[in-house]
C-alpha positions in Angstrom: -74.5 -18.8 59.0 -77.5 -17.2 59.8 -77.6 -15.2 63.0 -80.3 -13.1 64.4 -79.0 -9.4 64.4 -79.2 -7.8 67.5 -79.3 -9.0 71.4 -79.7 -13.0 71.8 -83.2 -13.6 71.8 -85.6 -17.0 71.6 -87.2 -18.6 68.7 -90.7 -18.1 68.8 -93.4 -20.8 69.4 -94.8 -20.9 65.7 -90.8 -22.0 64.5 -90.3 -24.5 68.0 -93.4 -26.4 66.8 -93.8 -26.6 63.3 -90.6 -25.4 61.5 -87.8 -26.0 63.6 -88.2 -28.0 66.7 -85.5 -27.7 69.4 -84.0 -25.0 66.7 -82.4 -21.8 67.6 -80.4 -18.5 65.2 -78.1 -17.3 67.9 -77.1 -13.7 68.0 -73.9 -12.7 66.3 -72.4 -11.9 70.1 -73.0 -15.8 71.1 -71.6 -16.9 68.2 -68.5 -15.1 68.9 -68.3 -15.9 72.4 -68.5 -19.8 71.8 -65.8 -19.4 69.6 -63.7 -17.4 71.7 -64.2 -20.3 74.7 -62.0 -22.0 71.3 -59.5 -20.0 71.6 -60.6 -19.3 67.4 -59.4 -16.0 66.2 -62.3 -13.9 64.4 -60.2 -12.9 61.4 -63.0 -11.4 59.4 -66.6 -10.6 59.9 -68.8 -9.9 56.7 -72.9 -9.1 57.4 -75.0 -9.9 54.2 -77.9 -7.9 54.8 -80.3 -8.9 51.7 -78.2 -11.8 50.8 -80.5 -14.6 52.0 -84.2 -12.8 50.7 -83.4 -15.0 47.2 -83.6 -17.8 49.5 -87.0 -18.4 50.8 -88.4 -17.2 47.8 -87.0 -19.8 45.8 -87.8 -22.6 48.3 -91.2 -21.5 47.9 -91.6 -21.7 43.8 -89.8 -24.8 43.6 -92.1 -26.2 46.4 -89.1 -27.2 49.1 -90.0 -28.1 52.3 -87.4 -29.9 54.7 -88.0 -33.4 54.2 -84.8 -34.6 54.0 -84.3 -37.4 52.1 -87.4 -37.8 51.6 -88.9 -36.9 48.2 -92.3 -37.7 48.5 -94.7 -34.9 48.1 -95.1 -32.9 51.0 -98.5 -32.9 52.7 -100.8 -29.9 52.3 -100.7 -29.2 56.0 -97.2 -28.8 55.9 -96.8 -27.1 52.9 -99.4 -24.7 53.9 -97.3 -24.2 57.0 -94.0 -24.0 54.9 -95.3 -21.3 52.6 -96.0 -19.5 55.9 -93.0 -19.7 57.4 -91.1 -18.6 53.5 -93.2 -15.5 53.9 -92.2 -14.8 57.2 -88.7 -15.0 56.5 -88.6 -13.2 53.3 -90.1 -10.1 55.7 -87.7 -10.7 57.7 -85.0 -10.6 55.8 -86.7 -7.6 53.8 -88.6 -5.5 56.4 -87.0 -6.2 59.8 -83.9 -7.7 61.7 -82.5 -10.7 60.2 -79.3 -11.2 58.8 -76.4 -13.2 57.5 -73.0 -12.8 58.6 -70.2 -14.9 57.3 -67.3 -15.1 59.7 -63.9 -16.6 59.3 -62.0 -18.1 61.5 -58.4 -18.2 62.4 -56.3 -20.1 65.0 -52.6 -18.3 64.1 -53.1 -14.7 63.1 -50.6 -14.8 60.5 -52.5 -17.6 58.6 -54.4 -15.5 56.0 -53.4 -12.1 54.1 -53.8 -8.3 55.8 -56.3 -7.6 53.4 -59.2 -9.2 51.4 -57.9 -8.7 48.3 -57.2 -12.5 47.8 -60.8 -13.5 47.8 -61.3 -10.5 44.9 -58.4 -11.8 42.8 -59.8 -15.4 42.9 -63.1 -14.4 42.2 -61.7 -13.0 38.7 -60.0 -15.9 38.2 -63.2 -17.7 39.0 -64.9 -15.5 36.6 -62.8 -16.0 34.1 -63.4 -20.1 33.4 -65.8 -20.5 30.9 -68.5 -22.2 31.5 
């Protein structure tokens, strides 16, 4: 889930008009709230700082560009635009305040271990499989 780290903020103009209309990254603290309104338990909170910088960069070499199921080739006015908006959010994610967090989610308290060390166990397992 990306969330914008920091206060709750507002999406800039450039992103409302050309990226992401009607979009919006909520701040961790509105995520949590909404959930809470749930009655969801936030069992576990992980923040992947650098994790998502891979991300745009790839998007950019292999020329994605949100056009859904659409496989046409995008237009050079939006792929112009697109290639701006992966540079923005690789300096983002590099240089300033942007973030992933993963959060998990619990209704009963007793529904997952005290400890992480399940997801570590079946990551070795994982590991493990040839491939």
């Amino acid at each position: 889930m990306r969330i914008a780290a920091g206060a709750p903020g507002t999406t800039d103009r450039f992103m409302q008009k050309y990226i992401f209309p009607g979009g919006y990254i909520p701040a961790l603290s509105e995520t949590v709230a909404a959930s809470e309104r749930e009655r969801l338990i936030v069992a576990d909170v992980e923040t992947l700082r650098f994790h998502y910088l891979p991300t745009p960069s790839a998007t950019g070499t292999t020329g994605g560009g949100g056009r859904g199921g659409d496989r046409s080739p995008p237009r050079p006015a939006f792929l112009s635009l697109w290639l701006f908006y992966l540079a923005a959010a690789m300096t983002m994610f590099s240089d300033a305040g942007m973030v992933n967090h993963q959060l998990q989610y619990v209704r009963r308290r007793d529904s997952i271990p005290m400890t992480r060390d399940f997801m570590f166990e079946a990551e070795i397992q994982l590991r493990a499989v040839p491939a």
